[in-house]
C-alpha positions in Angstrom: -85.4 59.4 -153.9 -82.7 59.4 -156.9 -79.9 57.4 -156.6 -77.4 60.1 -157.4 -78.0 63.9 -157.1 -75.2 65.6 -159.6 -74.2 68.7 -158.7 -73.0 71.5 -161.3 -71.5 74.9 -160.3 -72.1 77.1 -163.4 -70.3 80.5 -163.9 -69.5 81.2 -167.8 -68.6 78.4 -169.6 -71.1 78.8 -171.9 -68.3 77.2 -174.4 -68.3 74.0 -172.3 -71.6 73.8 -171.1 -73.5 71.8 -173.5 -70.2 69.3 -173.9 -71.0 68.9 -169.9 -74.5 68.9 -169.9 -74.6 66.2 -172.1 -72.1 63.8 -170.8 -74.5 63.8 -167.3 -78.4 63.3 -169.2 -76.6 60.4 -171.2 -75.7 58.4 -168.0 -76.2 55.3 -168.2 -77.8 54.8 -164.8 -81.1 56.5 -165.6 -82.3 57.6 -161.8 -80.7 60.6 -161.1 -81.1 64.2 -160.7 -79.0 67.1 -162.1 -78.7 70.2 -159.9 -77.2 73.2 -162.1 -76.4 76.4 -159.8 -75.9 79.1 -161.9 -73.2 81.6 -160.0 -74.1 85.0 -161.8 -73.0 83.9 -164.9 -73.1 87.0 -167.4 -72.8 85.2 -170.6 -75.1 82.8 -172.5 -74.5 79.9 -169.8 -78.1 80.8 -168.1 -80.0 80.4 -171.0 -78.2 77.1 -172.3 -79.3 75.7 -169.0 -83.0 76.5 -168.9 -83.1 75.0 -172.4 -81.5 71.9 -171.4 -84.0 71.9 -168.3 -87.2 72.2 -171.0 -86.0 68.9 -172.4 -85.0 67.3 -169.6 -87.0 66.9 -166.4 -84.3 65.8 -164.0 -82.4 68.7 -164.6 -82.8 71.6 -161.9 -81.8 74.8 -162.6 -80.9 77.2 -159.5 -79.9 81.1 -160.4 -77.6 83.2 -157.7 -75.5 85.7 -157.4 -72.1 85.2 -157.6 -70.4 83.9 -154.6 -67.9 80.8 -155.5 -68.4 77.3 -156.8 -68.1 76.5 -152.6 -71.2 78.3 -152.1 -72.5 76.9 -155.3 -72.2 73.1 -153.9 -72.8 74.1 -150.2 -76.4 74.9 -152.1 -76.8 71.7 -153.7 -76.3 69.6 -150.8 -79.2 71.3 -149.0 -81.2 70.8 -152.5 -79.8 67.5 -153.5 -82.5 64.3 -152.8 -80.3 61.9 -154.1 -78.9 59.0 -151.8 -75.3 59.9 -152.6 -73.5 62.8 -154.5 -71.4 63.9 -157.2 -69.7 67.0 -157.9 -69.2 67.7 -161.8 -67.5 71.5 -162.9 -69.1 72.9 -165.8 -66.3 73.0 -167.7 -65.6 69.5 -167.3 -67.2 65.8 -168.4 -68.3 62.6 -167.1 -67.9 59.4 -168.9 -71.3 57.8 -169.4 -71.0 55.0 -166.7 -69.6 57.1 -163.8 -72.7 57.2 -161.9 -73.8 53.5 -162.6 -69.8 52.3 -162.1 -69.3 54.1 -158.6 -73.0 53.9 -157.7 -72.4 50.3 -157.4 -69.4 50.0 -155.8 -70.3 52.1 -152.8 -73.4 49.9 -152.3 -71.3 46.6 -152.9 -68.6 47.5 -150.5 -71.0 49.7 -148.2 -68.4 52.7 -148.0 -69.5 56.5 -147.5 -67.1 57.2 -150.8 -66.4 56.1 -154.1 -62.9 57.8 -155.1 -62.1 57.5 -159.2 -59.4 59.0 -161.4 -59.5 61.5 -164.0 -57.9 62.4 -167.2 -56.6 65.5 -167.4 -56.6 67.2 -171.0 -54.5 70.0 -171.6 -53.3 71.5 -175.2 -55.2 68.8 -176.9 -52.9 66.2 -175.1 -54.4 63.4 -172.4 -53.3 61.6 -169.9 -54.4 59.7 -166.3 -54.1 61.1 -162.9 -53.6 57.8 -160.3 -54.9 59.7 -157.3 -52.4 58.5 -153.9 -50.7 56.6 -156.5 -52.9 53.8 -156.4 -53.6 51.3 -159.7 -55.5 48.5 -158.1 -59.1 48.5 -157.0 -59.3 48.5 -152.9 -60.8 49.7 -149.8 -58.4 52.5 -148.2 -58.2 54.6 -145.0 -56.9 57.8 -144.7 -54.0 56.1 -142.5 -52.9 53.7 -145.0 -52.2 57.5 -147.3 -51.2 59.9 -145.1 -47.8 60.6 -146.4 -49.9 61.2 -150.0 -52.6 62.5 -149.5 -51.5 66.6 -149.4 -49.4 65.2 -152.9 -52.6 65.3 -154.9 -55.0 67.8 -155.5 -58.2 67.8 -153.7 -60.7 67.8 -156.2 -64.5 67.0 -155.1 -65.0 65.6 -158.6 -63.6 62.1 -158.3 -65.6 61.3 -155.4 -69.3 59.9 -155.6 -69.8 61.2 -151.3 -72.9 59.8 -149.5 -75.5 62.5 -148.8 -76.0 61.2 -144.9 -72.7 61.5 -144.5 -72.2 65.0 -145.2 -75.3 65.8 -143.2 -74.4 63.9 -140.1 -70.7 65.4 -139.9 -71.6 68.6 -141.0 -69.5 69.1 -143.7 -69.5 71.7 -145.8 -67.6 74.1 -147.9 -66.0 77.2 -147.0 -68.1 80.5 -148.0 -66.7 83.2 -150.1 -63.8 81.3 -151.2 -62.8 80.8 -154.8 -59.7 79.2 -155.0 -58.7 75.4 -153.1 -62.2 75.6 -151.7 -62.4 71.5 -152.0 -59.1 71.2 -149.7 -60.8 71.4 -146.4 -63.9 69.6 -147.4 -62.4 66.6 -148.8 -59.6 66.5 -145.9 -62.8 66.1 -143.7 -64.6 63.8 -145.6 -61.1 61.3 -145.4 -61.1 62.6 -141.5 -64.5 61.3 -140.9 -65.2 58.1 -143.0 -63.7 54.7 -142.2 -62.8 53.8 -145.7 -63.0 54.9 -149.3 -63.6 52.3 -151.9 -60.7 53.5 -154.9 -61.5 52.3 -158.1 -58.6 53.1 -161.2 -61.0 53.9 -163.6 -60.5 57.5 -165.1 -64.4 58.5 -165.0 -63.9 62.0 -165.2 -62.2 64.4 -167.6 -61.0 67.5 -166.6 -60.4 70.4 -169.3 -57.4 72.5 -168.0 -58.0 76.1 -169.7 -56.6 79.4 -169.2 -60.3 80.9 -167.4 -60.3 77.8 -164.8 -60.7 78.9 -161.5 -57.7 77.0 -161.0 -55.7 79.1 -163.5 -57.1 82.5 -162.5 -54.4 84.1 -159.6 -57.0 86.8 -158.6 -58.2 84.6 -155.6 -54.8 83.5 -154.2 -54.4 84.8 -151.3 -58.1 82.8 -150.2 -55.4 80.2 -148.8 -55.0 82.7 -145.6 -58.1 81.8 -145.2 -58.2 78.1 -145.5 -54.4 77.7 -143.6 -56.1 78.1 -139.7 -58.7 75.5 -140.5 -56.6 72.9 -142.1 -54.1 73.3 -139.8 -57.1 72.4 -136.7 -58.1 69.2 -138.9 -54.8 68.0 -139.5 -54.1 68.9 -135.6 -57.0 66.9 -134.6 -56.2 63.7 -136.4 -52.9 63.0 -134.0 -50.9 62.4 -136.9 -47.3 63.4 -137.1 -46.9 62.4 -141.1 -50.1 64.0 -141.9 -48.8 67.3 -139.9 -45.9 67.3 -142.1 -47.4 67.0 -145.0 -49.8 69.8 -144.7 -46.5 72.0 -143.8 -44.6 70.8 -147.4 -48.1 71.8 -148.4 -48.4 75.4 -147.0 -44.8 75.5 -148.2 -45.7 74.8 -151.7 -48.8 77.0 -152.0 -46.9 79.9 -150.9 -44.3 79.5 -153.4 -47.6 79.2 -155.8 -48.6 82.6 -154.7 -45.0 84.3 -154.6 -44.6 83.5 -158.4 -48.1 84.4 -159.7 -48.0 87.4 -158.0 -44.4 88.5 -157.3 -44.3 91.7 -156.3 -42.8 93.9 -153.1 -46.0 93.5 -150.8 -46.9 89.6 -151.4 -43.6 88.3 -149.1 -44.8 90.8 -146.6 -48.2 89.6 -146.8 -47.0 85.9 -146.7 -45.2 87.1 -143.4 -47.7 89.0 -141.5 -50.5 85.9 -142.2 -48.0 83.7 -140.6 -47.0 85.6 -138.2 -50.6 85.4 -136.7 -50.8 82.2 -137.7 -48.0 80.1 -136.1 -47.2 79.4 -140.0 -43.2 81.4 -139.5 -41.5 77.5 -140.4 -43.4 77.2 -143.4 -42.3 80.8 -144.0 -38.7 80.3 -143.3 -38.6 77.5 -145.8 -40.2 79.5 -148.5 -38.0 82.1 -148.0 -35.1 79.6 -148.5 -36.0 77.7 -151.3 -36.3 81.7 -153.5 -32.5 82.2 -152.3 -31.8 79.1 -153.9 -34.3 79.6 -156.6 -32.3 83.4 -157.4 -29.0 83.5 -157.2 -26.4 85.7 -158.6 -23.5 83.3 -160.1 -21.0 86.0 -161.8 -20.9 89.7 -160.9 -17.7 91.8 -162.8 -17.5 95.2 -161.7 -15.7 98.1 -163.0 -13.9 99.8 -160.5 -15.1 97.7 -157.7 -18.6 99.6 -158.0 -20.1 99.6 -161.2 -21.9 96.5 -162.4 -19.8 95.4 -166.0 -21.1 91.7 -166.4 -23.5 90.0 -164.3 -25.1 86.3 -164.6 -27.6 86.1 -162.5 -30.6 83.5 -161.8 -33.9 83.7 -161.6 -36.1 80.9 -161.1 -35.3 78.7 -164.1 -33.9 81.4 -166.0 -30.1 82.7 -166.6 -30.1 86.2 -167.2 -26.9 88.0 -168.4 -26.9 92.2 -168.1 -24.0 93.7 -169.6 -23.7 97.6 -167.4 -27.1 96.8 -165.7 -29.0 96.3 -169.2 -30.2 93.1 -170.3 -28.2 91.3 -172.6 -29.8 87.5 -173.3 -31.5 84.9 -171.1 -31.1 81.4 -171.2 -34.3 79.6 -170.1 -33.3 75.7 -168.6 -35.2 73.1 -169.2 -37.0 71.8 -166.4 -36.2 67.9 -165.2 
């Protein structure tokens, strides 16, 4: 059995791949096995992973159809042999002691998680995300967090999870879902373990480009589907801050949607889902923070009916029409 089964969603990145694939057969914590799902990739990321897998042996190579880097993982865990897990994007790359650093630390403090921080590199520029705002190394429950935990994103990749434990509480991702599939998995995984051992190190880098899956606003509206289930596991937990928090969170994801994809049928959308979905607070709130997002400051009109001069704004923007045409905008810097 390897110590540590990592598991690689693969969908074309053939730009990143290698940078990837070599960052996980240069651990430094030698017993491992590397599980590479390949999600119907249509460029050159296939073949780049079956070289890889000549040269190395503990590299596994898994072709699919394309279905979502949730179905991608939910595919590894039934593969995986390893003792515990850890999720890596292809796009992405792990420092060389990440499996050997948490590895250790989730036998030494006999914990079902290992949670780590990750640098974030964007535009050539890097810097540290302290997950829950934590800087010290120490054993934490989902309690001690609550009020934090919907603050940060819910990335898989800074956790080394223990193989049992996803088995024995069945948890799994949701299918068919391409965008915040990790939300409801990791929000279990905190649900269901006693503690999670947090170390500060940043272990993991994470490459923010403009193809990410986290970038791409095609698969937005998957939240509708993730809302009802998060809103059970938070409901479940008897936890009045944690039920809050997923609201601010709803709150924030719709506002997510509405500017990515701001058009006449995405409020109505937003409104029929929660409708059905005992979601109209969350709603409301959206709906008040875009009057106060778009206002119109300065309105002169000619005959008390035509539009002369009108200062209007619009999300961080001040937009001045002179007889309904544009004349400037302003764009405000952002605090």
């Amino acid at each position: 059995m390897p110590k540590v089964s990592i598991i690689v969603p693969v969908y074309n990145v053939e730009k990143y791949l290698s940078t990837c694939l070599d960052s996980l057969i240069n651990q430094t914590l030698k017993d491992i096995e590397i599980i590479c799902i390949n999600d119907g990739s249509t460029d050159s990321s296939l073949n780049i992973l079956n070289e890889y897998a000549q040269k190395d042996t503990r590299i596994i190579v898994i072709n699919k159809e394309n279905s979502g880097p949730g179905s991608c993982r939910n595919l590894g865990i039934e593969k995986a042999t390893g003792e515990y897990i850890q999720f890596v994007d292809s796009d992405d790359w792990i420092e060389k002691e990440t499996c050997e650093i948490c590895y250790q630390k989730a036998l030494e403090h006999s914990v079902d998680m290992v949670s780590f921080n990750t640098n974030k590199i964007c535009n050539k520029k890097c810097f540290t995300i302290y997950y829950y705002d934590i800087k010290e190394e120490k054993l934490v429950n989902w309690i001690d967090i609550a009020d934090k935990l919907f603050k940060f994103p819910f990335h898989s990749c800074h956790y080394l999870i223990k193989r049992d434990f996803l088995l024995k509480n069945n948890i799994q991702y949701p299918k068919n879902i391409f965008w915040c599939e990790d939300v409801p998995f990791i929000l279990k995984c905190w649900l269901d373990t006693k503690d999670v051992y947090v170390t500060t190190n940043p272990l993991y880098n994470y490459i923010q480009h403009k193809n990410s899956t986290t970038q791409n606003n095609t698969h937005f509206f998957d939240l509708f589907n993730l809302i009802p289930s998060l809103k059970e596991l938070v409901r479940s937990s008897n936890n009045n801050i944690l039920k809050n928090e997923l609201s601010l969170w709803i709150v924030k994801h719709f506002n997510w949607i509405v500017a990515n994809k701001r058009n006449k049928n995405t409020l109505e959308k937003i409104k029929h889902f929660s409708q059905e979905n005992n979601c109209m607070t969350e709603y409301q709130c959206l709906l008040n923070q875009i009057k106060t997002l778009d206002r119109t400051f300065l309105n002169i009109k000619l005959f008390g009916k035509f539009s002369m001069l009108s200062v209007r704004k619009k999300k961080n923007k001040l937009r001045i029409r002179f007889f309904g045409l544009p004349l400037f905008s302003i764009k405000q810097k952002k605090n």
